[in-house]
N, C-alpha and C positions, 0 to 999 in steps of 0.2 A: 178621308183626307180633308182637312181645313183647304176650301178654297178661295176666303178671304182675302181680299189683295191682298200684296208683300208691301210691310213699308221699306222697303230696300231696293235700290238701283243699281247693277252690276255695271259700269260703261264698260264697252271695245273702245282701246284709246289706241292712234297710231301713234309708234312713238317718232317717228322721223316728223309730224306734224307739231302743231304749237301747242295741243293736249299734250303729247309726250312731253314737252321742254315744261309744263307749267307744272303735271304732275312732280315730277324730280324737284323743283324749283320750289315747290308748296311743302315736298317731305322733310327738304332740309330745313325750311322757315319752321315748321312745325318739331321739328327736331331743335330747334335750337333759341324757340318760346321759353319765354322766362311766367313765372306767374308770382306775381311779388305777393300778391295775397297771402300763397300760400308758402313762401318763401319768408313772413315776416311771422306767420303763426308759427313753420317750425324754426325757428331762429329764439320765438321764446320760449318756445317747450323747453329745446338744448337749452337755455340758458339758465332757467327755473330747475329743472332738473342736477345742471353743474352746481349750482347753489345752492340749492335747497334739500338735496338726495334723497332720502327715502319720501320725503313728504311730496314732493313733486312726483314723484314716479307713481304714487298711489293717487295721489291726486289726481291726476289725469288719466291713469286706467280708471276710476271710477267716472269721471267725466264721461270717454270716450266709448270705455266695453262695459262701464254700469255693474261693475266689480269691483267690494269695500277688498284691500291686499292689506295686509301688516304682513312686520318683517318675519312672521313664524308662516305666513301662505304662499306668500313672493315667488316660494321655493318648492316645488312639487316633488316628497318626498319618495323615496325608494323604493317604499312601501305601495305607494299609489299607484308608479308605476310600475311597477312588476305586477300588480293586479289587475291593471286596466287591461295591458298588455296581452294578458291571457283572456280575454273578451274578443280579439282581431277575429274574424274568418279565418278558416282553415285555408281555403285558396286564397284567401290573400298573404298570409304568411308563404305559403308555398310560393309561390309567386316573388313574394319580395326578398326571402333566401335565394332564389337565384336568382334574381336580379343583382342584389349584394354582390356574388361571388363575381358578377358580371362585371359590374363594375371596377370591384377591387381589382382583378386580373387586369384590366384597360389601363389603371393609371398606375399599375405597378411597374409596367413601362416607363413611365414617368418621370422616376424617379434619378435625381441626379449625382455626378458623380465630383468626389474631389478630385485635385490632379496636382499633379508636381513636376516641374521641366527647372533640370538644370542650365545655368545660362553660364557665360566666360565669367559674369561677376558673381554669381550666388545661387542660391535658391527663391524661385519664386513659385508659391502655389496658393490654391483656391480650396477653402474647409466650407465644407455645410453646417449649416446647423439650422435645425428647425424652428419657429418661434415656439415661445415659451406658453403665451393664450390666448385662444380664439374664440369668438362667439358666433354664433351658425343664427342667421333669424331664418326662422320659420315662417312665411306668412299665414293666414288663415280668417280671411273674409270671407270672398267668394265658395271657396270649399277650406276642404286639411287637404296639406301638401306631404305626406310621409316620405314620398319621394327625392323632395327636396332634403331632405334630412340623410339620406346616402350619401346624395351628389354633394354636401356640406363636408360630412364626415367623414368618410372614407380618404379622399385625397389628404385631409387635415391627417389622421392615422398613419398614412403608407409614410406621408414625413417625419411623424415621427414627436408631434405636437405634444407640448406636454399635461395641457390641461384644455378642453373642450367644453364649453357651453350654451348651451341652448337656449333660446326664447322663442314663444312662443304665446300669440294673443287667448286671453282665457276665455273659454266657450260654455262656461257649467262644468260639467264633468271631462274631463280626458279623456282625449278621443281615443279608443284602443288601437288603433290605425298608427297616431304617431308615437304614442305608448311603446307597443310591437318594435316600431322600426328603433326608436333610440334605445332598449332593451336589448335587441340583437345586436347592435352596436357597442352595448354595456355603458353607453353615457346615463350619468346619474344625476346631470345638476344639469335642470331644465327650471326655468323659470316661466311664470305665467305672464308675461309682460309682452305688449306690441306694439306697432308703432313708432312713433317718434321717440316717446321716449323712454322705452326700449333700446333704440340705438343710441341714446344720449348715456342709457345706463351702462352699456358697452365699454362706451369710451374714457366716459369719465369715473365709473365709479359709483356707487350707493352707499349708506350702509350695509347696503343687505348683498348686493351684487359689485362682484369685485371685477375692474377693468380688466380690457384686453388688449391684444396686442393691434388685432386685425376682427375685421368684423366682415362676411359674407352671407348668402342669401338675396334672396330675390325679395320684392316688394313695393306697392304701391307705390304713386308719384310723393307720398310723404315720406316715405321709408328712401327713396332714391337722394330728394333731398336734405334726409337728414344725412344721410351717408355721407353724401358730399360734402356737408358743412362740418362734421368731424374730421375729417379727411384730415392729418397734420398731426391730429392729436393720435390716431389710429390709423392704419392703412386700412384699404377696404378695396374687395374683390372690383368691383366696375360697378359705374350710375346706372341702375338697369332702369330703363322703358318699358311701353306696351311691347307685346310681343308680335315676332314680323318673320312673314317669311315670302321667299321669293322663288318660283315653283319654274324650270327653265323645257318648255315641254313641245314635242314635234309631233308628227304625226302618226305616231307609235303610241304616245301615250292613249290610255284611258279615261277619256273626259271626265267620269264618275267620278274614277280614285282621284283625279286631280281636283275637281268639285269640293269632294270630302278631305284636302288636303287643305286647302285653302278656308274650308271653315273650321278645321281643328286649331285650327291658330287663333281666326277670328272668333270661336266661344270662348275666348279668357276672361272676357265680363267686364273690362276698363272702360270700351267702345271706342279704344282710342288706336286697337289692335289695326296692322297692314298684311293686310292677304292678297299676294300682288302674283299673278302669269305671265309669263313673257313667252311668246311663241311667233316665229316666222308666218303662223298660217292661220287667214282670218276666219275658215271653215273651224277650223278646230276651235280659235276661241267663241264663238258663236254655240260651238256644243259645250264648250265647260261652263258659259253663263246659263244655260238652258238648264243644265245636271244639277249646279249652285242653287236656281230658284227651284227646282224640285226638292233639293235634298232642304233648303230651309223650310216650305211647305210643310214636310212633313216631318221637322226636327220639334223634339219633345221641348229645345229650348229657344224654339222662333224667336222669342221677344228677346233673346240677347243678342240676335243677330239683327232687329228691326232698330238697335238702342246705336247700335254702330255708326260712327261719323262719317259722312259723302267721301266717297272712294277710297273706305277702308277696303273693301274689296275689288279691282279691277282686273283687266287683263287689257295686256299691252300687246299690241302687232309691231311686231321690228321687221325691215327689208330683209337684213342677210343674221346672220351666228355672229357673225362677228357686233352688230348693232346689240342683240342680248345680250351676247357676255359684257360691253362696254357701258349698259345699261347697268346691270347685273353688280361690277366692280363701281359705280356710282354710287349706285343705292348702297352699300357694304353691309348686305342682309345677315338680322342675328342667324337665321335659318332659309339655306338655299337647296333645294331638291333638285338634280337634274335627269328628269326620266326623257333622256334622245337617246334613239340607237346608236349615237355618238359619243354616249355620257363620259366614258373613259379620258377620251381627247379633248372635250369641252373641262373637265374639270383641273386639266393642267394651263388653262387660260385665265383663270379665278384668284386674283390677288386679295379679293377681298371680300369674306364672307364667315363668319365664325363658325359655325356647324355643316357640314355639307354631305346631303344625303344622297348616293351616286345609284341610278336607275329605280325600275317602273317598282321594286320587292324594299326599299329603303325609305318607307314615309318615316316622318320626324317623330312619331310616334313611340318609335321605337328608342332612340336617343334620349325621350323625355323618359322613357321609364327602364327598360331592362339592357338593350347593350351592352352598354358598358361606358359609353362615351357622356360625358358631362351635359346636362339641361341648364348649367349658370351659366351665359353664353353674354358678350358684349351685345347690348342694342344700340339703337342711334347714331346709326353710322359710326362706331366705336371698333366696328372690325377691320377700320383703316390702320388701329395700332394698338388694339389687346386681345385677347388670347378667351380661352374657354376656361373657367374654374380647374384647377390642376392641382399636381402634389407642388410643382413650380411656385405656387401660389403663397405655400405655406412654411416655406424656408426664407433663408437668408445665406448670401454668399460672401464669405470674408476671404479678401484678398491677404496671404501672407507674403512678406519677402526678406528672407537673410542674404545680407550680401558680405563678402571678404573684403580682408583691410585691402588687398591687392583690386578688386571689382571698386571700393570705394575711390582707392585714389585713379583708376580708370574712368570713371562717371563726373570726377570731381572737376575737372573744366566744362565739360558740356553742361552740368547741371547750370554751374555758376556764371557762365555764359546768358542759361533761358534765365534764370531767377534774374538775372541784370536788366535786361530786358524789358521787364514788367516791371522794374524798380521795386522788386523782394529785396532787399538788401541782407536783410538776416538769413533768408534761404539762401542765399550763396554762400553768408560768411559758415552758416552751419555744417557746409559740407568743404567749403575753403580751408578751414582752422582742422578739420581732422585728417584734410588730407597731409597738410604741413607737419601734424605732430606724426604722422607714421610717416612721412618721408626723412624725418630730424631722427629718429630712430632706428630707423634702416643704415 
């Protein structure tokens, strides 16, 4: 074992003290850091790229990933992958065939329904229909994310999507991992593109790459804010963050597994990652910091965890359950654990938290890869009012309504009443003039 000091400092922070009120206080400042810097680079990429199309797209993957793209590479043929594809491991296909199925079953739930109620005036009902094209990014710096390519596709699929695309940053050859997974999927049009703009090509268009409707996937803080500044042009899944999670744990839990919990979140490689405990009792956090500095000690990736910024990883002391969960519903963690011999009860207190893993057998682990439950999850306090990547995600809900001439001249004073109101003058006269001509008729 490496027994070099750690350059990492775990604090015990109480939270009913003025460390608890700064930590909460510093997550949100930090959450809601602007960096114009790098807000005014991707403002030109999107805008070189709207303007300029295929020349700007290549243009800056050669800049950025140090790969010459014309519009006959852009596009990683059929060909390529379906050979790469057959290169995966054997147990990692086994593995990610049932993961798939796992998946699919979870959000085939999901899926929503029309409906239709008759009223005294007519008919009114709600039609689904799925968007028509989606583009999935892929990220692929730190490692290949295959994984991410289920939790893209499969809810896109259950709804019903008509055309699905992928991007993905080009690494040399095609990785047979994300080859594999879009293959078992049967998507065919995968582009080599990452990035900013990647997502500028999404939205707007190329010659080479044809827009979309809606654009999801996880990715760096450049991918986050390109998202968001298409955002109008394209809908897009939620601004995702470093990744976070909030671990709710008493004196049942297993300091280790909770150790090892809190840094599977913290290796994501940003260093901007929150691995945060909250537990009533100061013995136990005193053994999860102790288990943390062993398990970095002798993790094969120390230096990604030595790269991490002052109290990416803490653990917090609360007086009572009630101080955690309100703790807990503050922070609005993408990822919250709750291993109490309580968890059941504690998890109907939780108004706000995207992913929520219930006892000591449920690390996030699992959610990130095979359950079946989705890994695109809201970060940054974002779980105060969005949801997890869904088949929800991937439709669209049209309101219909027929009403009869008898329902029209019943609605036609109250309507023309409100339109009066707001000084609509023509929305009155619109339903005033047709109630007159079927009452002259009658």
């Amino acid at each position: 074992m490496d027994h070099m000091p750690v350059k990492i400092s775990i604090p015990i922070i109480r939270l009913s003290g003025s460390q608890g009120k700064r930590l909460l206080a510093n997550a949100n400042k930090l959450r809601g850091r602007r960096d114009d810097d790098a807000q005014r680079s991707v403002e030109k990429i999107i805008t070189d790229v709207r303007k300029k199309g295929d020349a700007a797209l290549f243009a800056y993957t050669k800049q950025f990933d140090k790969v010459a793209l014309s519009s006959s590479t852009v596009r990683i043929s059929n060909k390529v992958l379906v050979a790469q594809s057959r290169k995966a491991p054997q147990a990692f296909k086994i593995a990610l065939n049932k993961a798939a199925r796992n998946i699919w079953a979870y959000h085939k739930k999901q899926k929503s329904c029309a409906f239709s109620i008759k009223t005294n005036d007519g008919t009114l009902s709600q039609i689904i229909r799925p968007l028509s094209r989606v583009g999935v990014y892929v990220p692929g710096g730190y490692t290949t994310y295959p994984s991410s390519i289920l939790m893209g596709v499969i809810p896109a699929q259950i709804a019903c999507v008509g055309e699905i695309a992928v991007a993905t940053p080009p690494h040399g050859e095609l990785d047979p991992k994300i080859a594999y997974a879009l293959n078992l999927l049967k998507i065919t049009e995968l582009y080599q593109i990452g990035g900013v703009q990647a997502i500028a090509a999404f939205a707007y268009g190329t010659e080479s790459v044809k827009p979309v409707d809606k654009i999801v996937g996880p990715g760096n803080v450049y991918v986050a804010l390109a998202k968001k500044m298409v955002y109008g042009a394209v809908d897009i899944d939620t601004i995702a963050g470093p990744s976070e999670v909030v671990i709710l744990a008493d004196e049942t839990a297993n300091p280790e597994w909770v150790a090892l919990d809190l840094l599977a979140q913290a290796e994501h490689g940003s260093g901007n990652e929150s691995a945060v405990c909250v537990t009533e009792s100061y013995a136990l956090a005193e053994k999860i910091r102790g288990c943390c500095m062993t398990e970095i000690l002798r993790s094969p990736i120390r230096g990604v965890f030595e790269k991490l910024s002052a109290n990416s990883i803490s653990i917090c002391v609360a007086e009572t359950r009630d101080e955690s969960i309100g703790f807990i519903n503050g922070c609005a963690p993408e990822h919250l654990q709750i291993i109490t011999k309580t968890a059941r009860k504690d998890v109907r207190k939780i108004i706000n938290a995207s992913a929520i893993f219930c006892g000591p057998y449920s690390p996030v682990a699992l959610g990130d890869y095979y359950i079946g439950t989705n890994h695109v999850l809201p970060t940054g306090g974002a779980a105060r009012f969005a949801s997890p990547l869904g088949v929800e995600s991937f439709i669209k809900r049209m309101s219909v309504a027929e009403i009869s001439k008898a329902g029209l001249v019943r609605c036609a004073g109250n309507v023309s009443t409100l339109a009066r109101a707001e000084n609509f003058v023509h929305h009155a006269l619109s339903v005033e003039r047709r109630a007159e001509h079927i009452l002259k008729k009658s």
